[in-house]
LUMBAKOL-480884 format. One record per residue (C-alpha): x, y, z; residue in one letter; residue number from 1. Coordinates in pm, 1 decimal. Example, Ala and Ser with C-alpha at 12.3 -4.5 7.8 and 13.67 -1.06 7.14 Angstrom:
BEGIN
(r (1230.0 -450.0 780.0) "A" 1)
(r (1367.0 -106.0 714.0) "S" 2)
This chain:
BEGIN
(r (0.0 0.0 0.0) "X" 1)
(r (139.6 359.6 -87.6) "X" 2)
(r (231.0 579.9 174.4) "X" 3)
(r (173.5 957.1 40.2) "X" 4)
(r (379.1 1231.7 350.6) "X" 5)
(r (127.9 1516.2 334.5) "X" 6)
(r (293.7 1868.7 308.2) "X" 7)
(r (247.9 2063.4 608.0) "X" 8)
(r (59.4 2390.1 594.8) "X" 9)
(r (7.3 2669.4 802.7) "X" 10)
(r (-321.1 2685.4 1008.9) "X" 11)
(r (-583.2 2787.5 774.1) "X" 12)
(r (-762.5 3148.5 831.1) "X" 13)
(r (-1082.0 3068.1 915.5) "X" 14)
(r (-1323.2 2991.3 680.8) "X" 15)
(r (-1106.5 2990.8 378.9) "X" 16)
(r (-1057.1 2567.4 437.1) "X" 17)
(r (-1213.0 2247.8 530.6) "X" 18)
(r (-982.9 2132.8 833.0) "X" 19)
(r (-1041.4 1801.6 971.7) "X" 20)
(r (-902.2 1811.5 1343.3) "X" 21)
(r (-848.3 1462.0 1398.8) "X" 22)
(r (-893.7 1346.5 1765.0) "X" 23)
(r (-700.6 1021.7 1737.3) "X" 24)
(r (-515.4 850.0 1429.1) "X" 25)
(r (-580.0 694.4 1181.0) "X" 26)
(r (-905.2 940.9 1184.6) "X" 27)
(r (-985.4 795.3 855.9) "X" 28)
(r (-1025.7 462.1 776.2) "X" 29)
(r (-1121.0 282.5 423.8) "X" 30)
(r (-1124.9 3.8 95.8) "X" 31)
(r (-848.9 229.7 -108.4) "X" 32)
(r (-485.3 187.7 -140.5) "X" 33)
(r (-344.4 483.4 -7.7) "X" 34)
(r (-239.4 560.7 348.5) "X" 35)
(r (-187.9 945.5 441.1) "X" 36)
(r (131.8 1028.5 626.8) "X" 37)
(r (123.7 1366.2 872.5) "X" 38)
(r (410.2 1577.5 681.8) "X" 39)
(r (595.6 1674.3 1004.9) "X" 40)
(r (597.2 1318.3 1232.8) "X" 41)
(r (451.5 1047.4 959.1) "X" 42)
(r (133.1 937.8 1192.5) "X" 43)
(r (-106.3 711.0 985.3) "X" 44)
(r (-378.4 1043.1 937.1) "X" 45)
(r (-597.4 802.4 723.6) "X" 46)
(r (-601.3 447.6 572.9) "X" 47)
(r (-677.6 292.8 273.7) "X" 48)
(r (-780.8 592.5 145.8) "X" 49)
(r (-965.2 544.1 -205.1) "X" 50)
(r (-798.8 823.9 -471.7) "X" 51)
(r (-969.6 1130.1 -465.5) "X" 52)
(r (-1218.5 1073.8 -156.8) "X" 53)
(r (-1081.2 1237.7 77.1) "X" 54)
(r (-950.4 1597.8 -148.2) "X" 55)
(r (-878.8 1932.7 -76.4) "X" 56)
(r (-904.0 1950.0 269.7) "X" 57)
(r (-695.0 2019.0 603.1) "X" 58)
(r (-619.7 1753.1 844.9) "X" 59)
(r (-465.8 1844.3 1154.8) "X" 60)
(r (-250.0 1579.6 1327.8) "X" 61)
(r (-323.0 1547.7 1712.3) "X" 62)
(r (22.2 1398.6 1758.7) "X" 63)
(r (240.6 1681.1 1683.2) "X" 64)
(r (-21.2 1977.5 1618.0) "X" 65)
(r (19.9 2032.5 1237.5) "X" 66)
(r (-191.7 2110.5 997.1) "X" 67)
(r (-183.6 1870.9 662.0) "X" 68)
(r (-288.5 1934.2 278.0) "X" 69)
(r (-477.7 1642.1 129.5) "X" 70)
(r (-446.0 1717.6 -283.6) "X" 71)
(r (-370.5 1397.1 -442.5) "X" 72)
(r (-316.2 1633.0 -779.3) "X" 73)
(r (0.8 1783.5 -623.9) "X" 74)
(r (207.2 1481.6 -544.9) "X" 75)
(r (118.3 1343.9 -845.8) "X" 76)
(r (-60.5 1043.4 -747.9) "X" 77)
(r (-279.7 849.7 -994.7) "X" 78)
(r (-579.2 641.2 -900.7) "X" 79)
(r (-516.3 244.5 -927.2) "X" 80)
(r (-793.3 130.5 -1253.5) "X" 81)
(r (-981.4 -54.6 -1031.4) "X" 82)
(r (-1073.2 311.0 -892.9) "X" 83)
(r (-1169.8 464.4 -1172.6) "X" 84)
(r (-1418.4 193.2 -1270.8) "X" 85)
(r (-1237.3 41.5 -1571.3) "X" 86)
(r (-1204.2 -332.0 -1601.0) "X" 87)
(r (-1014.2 -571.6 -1814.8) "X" 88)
């Protein structure tokens, strides 16, 4: 299963983002293949995360206080076929 290490953000002004504050990790779990790392101290933030589910938002890590982009886009992650509902 991929690991994906979020990029760390600064705390969002409020209002201007979705932020998830997580009160214990993984806060997320699903049936994908992706597991979201917290940027700063690599906590499990979600599981199995299925591509693009879980997308533009905030998570904040309750380990070490940081706040964490989720934008699959920007690390350049593509969704496995069996995501995008193509079979062979």
């Amino acid at each position: 299963m991929p690991n994906i290490k979020l990029e760390v953000v600064p705390k969002p002004k409020e209002g201007t983002r979705i932020v998830l504050k997580l009160l214990a990790t993984p806060g997320f779990s699903g049936e994908g293949d992706y597991d979201l790392l917290c940027g700063s101290c690599e906590k499990v933030l979600a599981e199995k995360i299925v591509y693009g589910h879980l997308q533009e938002v905030v998570l904040h890590c309750p380990k070490c206080d940081t706040h964490n982009e989720v934008q699959f886009r920007k690390y350049k992650v593509y969704p496995h076929f069996s995501q995008i509902g193509t079979r062979f």
